[in-house]
LOLUM-487981 format. One record per residue (C-alpha): residue number from 0; residue in three letters; x, y, z. Coordinates in steps of 0.05 Angstrom, whole numbers, plus 32768, in hexadecimal, padded with zeros to 4 digits. Layout:
<rs>
resi  resn  u  v  w
NUM  ALA  X  Y  Z
...
</rs>
This chain:
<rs>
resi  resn  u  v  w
0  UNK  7DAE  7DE0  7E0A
1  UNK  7DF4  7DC4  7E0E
2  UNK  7E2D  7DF2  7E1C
3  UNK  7E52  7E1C  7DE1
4  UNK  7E8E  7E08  7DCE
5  UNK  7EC1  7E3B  7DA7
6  UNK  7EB6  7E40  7D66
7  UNK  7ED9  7E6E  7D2E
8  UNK  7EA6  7E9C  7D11
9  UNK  7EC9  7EC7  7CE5
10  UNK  7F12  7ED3  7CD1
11  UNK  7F30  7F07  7CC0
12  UNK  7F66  7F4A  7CD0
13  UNK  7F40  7F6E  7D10
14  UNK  7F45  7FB7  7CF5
15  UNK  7F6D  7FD8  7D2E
16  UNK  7F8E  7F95  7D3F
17  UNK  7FD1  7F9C  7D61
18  UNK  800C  7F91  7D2C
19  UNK  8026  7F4E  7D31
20  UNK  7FEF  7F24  7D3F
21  UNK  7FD7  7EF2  7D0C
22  UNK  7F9D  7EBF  7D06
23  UNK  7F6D  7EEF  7D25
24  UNK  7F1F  7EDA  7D2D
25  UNK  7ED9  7EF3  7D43
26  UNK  7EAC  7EC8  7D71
27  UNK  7E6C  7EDE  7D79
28  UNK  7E56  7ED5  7DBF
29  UNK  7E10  7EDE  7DCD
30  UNK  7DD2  7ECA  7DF6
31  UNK  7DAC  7E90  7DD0
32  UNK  7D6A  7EB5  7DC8
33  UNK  7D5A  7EB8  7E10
34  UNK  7D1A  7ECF  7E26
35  UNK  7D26  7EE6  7E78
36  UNK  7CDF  7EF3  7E8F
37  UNK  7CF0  7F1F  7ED0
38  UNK  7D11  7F65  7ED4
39  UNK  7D5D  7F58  7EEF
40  UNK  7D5E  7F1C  7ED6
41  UNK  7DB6  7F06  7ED6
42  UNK  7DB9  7EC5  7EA2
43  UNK  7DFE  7EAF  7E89
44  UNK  7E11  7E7F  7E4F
45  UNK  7E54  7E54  7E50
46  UNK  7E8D  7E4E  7E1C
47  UNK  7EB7  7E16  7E1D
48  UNK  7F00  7E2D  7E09
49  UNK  7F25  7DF2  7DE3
50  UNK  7F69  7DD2  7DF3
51  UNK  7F8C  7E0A  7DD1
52  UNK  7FA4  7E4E  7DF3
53  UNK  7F81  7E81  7DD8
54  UNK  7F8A  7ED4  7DE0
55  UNK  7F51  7F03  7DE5
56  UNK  7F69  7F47  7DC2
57  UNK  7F1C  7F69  7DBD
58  UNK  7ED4  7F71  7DCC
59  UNK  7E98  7F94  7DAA
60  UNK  7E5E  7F95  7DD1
61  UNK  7E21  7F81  7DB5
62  UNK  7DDD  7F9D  7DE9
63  UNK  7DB3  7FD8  7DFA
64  UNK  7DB3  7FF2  7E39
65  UNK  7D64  7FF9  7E38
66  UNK  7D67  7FB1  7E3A
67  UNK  7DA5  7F90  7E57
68  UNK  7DC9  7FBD  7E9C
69  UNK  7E0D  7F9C  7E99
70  UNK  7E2B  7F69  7E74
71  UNK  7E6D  7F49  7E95
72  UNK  7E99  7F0C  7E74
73  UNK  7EB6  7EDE  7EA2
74  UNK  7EEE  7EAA  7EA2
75  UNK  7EE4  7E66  7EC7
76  UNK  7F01  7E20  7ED9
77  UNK  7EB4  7E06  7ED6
78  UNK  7E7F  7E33  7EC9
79  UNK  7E41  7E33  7EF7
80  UNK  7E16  7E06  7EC1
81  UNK  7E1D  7DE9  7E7E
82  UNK  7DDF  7E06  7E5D
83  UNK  7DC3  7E54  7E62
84  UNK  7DB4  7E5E  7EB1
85  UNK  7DA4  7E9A  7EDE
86  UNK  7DDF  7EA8  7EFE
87  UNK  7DC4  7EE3  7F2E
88  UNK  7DC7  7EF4  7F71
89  UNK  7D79  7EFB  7F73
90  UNK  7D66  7EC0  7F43
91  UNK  7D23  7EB0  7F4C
92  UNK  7D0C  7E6C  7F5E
93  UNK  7CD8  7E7A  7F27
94  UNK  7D02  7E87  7EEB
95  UNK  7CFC  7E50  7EB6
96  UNK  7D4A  7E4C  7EB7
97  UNK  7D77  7E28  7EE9
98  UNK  7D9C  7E4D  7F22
99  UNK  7DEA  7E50  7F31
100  UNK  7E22  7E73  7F39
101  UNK  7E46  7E98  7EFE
102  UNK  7E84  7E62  7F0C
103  UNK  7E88  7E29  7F38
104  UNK  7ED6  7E38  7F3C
105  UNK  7F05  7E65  7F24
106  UNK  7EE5  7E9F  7F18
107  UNK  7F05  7EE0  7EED
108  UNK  7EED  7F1A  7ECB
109  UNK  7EFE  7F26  7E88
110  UNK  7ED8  7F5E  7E77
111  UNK  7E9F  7F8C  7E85
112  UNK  7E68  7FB6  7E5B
113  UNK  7E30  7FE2  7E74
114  UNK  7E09  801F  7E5D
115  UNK  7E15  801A  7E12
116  UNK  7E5B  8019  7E1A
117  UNK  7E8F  8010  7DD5
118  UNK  7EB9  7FE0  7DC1
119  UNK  7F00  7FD3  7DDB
120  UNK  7F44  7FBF  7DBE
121  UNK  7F78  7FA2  7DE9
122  UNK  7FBE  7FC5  7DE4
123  UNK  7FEE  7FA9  7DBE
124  UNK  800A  7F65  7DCF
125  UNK  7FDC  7F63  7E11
126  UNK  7FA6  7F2D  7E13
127  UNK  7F76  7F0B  7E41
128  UNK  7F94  7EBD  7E32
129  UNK  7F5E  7E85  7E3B
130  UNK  7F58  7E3C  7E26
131  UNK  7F8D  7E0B  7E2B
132  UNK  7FB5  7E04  7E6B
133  UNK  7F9D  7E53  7E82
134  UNK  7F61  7E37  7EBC
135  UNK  7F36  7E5B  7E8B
136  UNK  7F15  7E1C  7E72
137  UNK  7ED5  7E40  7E67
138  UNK  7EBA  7E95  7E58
139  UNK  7E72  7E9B  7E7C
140  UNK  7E53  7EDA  7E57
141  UNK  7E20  7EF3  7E8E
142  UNK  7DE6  7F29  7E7D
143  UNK  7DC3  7F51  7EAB
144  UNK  7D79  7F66  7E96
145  UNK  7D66  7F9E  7EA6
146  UNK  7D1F  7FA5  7E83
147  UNK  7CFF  7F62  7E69
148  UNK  7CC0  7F85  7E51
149  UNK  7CD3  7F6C  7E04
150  UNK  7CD9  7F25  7E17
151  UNK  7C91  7F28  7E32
152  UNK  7C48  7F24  7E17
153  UNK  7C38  7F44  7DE3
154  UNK  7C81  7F49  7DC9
155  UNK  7C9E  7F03  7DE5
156  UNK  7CD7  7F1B  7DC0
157  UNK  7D27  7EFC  7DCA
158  UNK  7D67  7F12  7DD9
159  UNK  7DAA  7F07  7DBE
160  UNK  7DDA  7F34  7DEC
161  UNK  7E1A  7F29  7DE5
162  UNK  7E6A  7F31  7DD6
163  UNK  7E96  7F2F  7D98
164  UNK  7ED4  7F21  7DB1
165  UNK  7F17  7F21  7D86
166  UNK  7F41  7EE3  7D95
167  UNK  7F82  7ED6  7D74
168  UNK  7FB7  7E97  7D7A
169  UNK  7FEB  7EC1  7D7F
170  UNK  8012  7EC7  7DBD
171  UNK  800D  7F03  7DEA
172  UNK  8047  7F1C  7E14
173  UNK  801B  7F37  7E3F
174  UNK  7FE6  7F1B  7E69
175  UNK  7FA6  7F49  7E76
176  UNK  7F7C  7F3B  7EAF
177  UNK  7F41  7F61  7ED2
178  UNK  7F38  7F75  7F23
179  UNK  7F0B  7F91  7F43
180  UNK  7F00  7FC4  7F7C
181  UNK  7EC2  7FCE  7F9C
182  UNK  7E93  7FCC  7FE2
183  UNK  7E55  7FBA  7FFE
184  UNK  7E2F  7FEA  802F
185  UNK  7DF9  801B  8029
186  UNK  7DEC  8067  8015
187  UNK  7DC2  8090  8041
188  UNK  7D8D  80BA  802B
189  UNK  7DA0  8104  801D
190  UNK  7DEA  80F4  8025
191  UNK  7E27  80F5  8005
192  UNK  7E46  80BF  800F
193  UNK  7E91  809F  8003
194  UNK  7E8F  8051  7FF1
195  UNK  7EDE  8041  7FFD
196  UNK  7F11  8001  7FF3
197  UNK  7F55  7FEF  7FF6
198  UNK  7F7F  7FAF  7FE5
199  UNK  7FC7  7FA7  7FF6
200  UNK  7FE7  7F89  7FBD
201  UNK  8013  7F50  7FD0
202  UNK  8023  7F33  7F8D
203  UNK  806D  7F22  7F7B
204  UNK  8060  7F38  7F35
205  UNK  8054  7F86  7F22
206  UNK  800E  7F95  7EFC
207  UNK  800C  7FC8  7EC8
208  UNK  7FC4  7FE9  7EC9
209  UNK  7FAC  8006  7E82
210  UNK  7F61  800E  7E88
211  UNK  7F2D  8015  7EBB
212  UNK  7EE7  8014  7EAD
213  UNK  7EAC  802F  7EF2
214  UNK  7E72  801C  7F01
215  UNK  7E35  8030  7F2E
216  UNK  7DE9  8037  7F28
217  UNK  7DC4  8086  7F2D
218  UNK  7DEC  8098  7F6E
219  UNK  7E2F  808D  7F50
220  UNK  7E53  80D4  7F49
221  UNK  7E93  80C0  7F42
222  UNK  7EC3  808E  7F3E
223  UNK  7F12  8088  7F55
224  UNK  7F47  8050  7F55
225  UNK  7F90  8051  7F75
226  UNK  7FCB  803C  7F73
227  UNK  7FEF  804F  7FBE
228  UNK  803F  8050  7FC7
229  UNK  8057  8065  8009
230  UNK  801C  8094  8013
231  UNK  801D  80B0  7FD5
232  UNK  7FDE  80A7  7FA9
233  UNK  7FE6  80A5  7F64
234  UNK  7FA0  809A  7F35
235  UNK  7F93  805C  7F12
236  UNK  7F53  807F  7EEC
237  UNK  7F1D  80B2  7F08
238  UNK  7ED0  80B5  7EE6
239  UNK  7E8F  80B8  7EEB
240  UNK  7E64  807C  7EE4
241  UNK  7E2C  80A1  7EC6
242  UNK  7E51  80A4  7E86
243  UNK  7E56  806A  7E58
244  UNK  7E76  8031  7E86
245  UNK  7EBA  8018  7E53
246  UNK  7EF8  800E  7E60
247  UNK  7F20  804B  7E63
248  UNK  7F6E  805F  7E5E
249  UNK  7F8C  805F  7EA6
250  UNK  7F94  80AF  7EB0
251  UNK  7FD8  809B  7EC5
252  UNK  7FFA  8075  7E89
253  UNK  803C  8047  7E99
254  UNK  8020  8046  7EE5
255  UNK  8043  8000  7F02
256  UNK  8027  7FE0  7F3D
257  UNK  805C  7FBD  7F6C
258  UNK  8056  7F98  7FAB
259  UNK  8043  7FAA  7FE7
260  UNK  801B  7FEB  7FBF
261  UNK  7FD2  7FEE  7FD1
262  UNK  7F9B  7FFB  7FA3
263  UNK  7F64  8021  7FBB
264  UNK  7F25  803F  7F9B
265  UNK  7EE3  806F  7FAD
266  UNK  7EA5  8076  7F97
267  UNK  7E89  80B6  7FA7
268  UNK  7E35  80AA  7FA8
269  UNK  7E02  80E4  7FA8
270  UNK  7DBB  80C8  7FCF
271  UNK  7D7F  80F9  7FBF
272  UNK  7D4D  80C9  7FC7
273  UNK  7D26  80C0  800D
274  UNK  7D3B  807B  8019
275  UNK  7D7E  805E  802A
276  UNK  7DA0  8036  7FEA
277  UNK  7DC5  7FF3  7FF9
278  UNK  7DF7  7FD7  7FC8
279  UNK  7DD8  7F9E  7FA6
280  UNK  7DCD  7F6E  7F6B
281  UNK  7D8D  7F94  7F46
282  UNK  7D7F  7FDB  7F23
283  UNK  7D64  7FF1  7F60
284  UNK  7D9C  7FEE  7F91
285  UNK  7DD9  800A  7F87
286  UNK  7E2E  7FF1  7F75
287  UNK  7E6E  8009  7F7A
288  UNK  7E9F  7FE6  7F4E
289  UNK  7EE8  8000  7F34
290  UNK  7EFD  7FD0  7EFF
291  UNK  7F4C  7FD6  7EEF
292  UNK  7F66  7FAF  7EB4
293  UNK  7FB3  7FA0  7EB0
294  UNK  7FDE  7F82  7E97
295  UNK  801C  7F58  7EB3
296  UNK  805F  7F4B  7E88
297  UNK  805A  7EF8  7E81
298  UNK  8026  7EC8  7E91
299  UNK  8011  7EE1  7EE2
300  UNK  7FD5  7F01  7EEC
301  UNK  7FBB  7F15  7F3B
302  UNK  7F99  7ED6  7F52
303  UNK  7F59  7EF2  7F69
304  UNK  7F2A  7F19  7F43
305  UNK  7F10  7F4A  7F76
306  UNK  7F10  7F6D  7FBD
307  UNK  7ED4  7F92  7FDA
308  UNK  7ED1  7FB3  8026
309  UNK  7E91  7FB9  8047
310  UNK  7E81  7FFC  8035
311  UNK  7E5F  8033  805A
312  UNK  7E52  803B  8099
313  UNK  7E7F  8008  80A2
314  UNK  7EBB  8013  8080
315  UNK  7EDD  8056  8070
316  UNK  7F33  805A  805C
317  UNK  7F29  808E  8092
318  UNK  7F2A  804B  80C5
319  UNK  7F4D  8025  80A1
320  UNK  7F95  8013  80C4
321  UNK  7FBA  8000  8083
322  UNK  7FAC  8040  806B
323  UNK  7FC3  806E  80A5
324  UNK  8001  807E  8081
325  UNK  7FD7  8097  803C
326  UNK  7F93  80B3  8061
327  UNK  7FB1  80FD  805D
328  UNK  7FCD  80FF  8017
329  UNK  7F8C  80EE  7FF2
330  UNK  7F7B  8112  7FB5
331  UNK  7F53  814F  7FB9
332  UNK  7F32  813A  7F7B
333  UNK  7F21  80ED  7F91
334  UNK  7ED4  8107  7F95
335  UNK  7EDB  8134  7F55
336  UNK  7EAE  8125  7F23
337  UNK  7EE0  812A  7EE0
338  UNK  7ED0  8172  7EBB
339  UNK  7EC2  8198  7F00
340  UNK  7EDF  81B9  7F33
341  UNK  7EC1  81A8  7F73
342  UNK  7EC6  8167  7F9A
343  UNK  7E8D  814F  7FB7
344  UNK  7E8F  814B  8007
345  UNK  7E76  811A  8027
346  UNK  7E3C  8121  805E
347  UNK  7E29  80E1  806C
348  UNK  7E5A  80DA  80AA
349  UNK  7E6F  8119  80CB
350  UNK  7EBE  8125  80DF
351  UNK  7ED9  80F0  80A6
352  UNK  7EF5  8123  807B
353  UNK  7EF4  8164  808D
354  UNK  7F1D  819A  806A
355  UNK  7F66  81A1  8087
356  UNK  7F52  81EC  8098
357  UNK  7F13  81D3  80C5
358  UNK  7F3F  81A1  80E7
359  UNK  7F70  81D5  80F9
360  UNK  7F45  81FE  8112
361  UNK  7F1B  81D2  813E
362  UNK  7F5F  81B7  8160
363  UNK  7F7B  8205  8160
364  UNK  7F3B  820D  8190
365  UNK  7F46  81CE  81B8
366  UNK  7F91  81D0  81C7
367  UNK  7FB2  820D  81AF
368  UNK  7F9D  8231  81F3
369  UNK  7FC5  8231  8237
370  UNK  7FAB  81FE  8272
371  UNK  7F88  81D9  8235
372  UNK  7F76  818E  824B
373  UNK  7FBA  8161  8221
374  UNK  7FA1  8121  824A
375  UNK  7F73  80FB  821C
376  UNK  7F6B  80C0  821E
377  UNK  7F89  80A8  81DB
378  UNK  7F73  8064  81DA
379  UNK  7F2D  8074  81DD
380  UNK  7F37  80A1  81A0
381  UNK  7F22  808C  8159
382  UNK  7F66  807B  8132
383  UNK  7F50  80B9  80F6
384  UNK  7F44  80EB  8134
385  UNK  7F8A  80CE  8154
386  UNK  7FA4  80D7  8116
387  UNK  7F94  811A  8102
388  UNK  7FA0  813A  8155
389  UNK  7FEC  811E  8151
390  UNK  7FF6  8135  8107
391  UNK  7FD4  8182  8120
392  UNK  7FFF  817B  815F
393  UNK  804A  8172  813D
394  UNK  8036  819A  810A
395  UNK  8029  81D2  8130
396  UNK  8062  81CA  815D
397  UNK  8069  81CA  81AE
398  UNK  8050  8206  81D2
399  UNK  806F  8222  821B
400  UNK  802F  8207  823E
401  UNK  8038  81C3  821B
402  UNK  803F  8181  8242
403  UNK  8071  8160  8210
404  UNK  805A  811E  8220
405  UNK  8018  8121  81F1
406  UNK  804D  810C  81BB
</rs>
């Protein structure tokens, strides 16, 4: 099958279209009937934009989550094939179709859909901009399958997943653009567990978030995203992932990104099972993924698409040098899930985040008495603990049996 090019399906006045935008269309942008024979099956289809900028303002889903997991549009210079391909990590060297990569360059997500999630509308006179000069010479529309039992004997039934996007002509003043936080590592069993990222920002430009949009598999509590100024933390969106996974308002309108801010984001993960859970490509493993959709005033948008850390065990912000600054000012409510009260604490690594009260106390016991031992070694200590013993120290203040040199 050769490769779709953009056609005009239907014209007409989107209903909710921002004022001021004219020539507005519908493409219809589905799977050709596919038939994926194996359970996690990622296939993607191409879309050759035309010479002409065009402006995404909307999408409509069109799946059911029995059926399809996630479905996620991308942008690309060249997409991985011309013709319907599986496009996943764990293709199979059985599947009927041909394996590749989603793009063989210049990647960018556009948009994401899981878990029977609704439509979206773009604010006003923000779109994604595609075709033309843009990079965005082709959209790769890739489908996850969760459950191919319909597209099997007896049934041998087809599916037409798929996006309704709203395009317009019309100039946008703003440019929207997609990135994405997440990590790798694992969960233990019988742990709670906190899956953390940052990503200094180093853009010239500012970025204006307006949505964010979580997602995770059955371990996923909840889900937080950052902007950090000079320590301060200030919430880019905060949800859990076991909810429908859209595009929701930032819960801080007019928030403005500069540089040198860092973005940062959590996933808080509950493990009941008896086996450890490793972040991974199928239903079975697990993913921690903070979207954050922006906006920028002109035609920049933040070169990359994404930035992961490893994840648990081996990355925590705890040990993280770039946040040393920002490590004591996080929200309480980062492992909140929203409508209750308690956070979840993690007990997956002992001594990462203990309450400020515990802290205290432990170092009250350790140095607040006379002839106590000030000569650690500091250098051997790890750079939270440091942290958190100098912090106790000044705040405390100097003693009369205090060596003052432990400053």
């Amino acid at each position: 099958m050769e490769v779709l090019y953009l056609l005009v399906v239907s014209v007409s006045v989107v209903l909710g279209a921002p004022s001021g935008v004219h020539n507005v269309t519908h493409v219809d942008y589905l799977m050709p009937e596919v038939q994926p024979k194996q359970a996690d099956t990622y296939l993607c289809n191409p879309l050759k934009m035309g010479k002409e900028v065009k402006y995404i303002i909307g999408f409509e889903p069109h799946a059911n989550m029995a059926i399809a997991h996630h479905i996620l549009l991308y942008g690309c210079e060249e997409p991985g094939s011309h013709e319907v391909w599986n496009c996943g990590e764990m293709a199979s060297k059985t599947s009927s179709y041909k394996v590749g990569p989603v793009c063989s360059s210049g990647a960018k997500i556009l948009y994401a859909w899981a878990m029977d999630a609704p439509a979206l509308t773009l604010p006003e006179d923000v779109g994604f901009k595609v075709g033309g000069d843009t990079g965005i010479n082709y959209l790769v529309l890739q489908v996850h399958y969760k459950d191919v039992t319909s597209f099997l004997p007896p049934k041998n039934s087809h599916d037409s997943s798929g996006i309704t996007m709203t395009m317009t002509d019309t100039p946008q003043r703003r440019r929207a653009g997609v990135y994405l936080l997440g990590t790798g590592g694992y969960i233990d069993a019988h742990t709670v567990t906190y899956m953390e990222t940052e990503c200094p920002f180093q853009e010239k430009f500012d970025v204006h978030p307006f949505a964010f949009r979580t997602h995770a598999h059955g371990l996923g509590m909840v889900t937080s995203g950052y902007r950090i100024r000079d320590g301060q933390w200030t919430e880019i969106g905060r949800q859990t992932p076991q909810k429908p996974q859209m595009f929701y308002n930032s819960t801080t309108p007019g928030l403005v990104i500069h540089q040198g801010d860092i973005l940062a984001a959590r996933c808080t993960m509950k493990n009941d099972l008896d086996r450890r859970m490793y972040i991974g490509s199928t239903q079975n493993d697990e993913m921690c993924n903070f979207y954050m959709m922006y906006y920028t005033e002109g035609d920049d948008i933040i070169p990359g698409t994404y930035c992961f850390s490893q994840g648990p065990p081996s990355y925590y912000w705890a040990d993280d040098i770039n946040m040393r600054n920002a490590i004591k000012n996080i929200p309480p409510n980062a492992s909140v899930v929203p409508g209750e009260s308690k956070p979840l604490k993690q007990t997956a690594v002992k001594g990462k985040y203990e309450d400020k009260n515990t802290v205290a106390d432990d170092y009250s016991n350790l140095y607040d008495v006379k002839g106590a031992n000030m000569n650690t070694d500091l250098a051997s200590m790890p750079p939270l603990e440091l942290h958190r013993l100098l912090t106790y120290l000044r705040s405390r203040g100097p003693r009369s049996y205090d060596d003052d040199l432990y400053y």
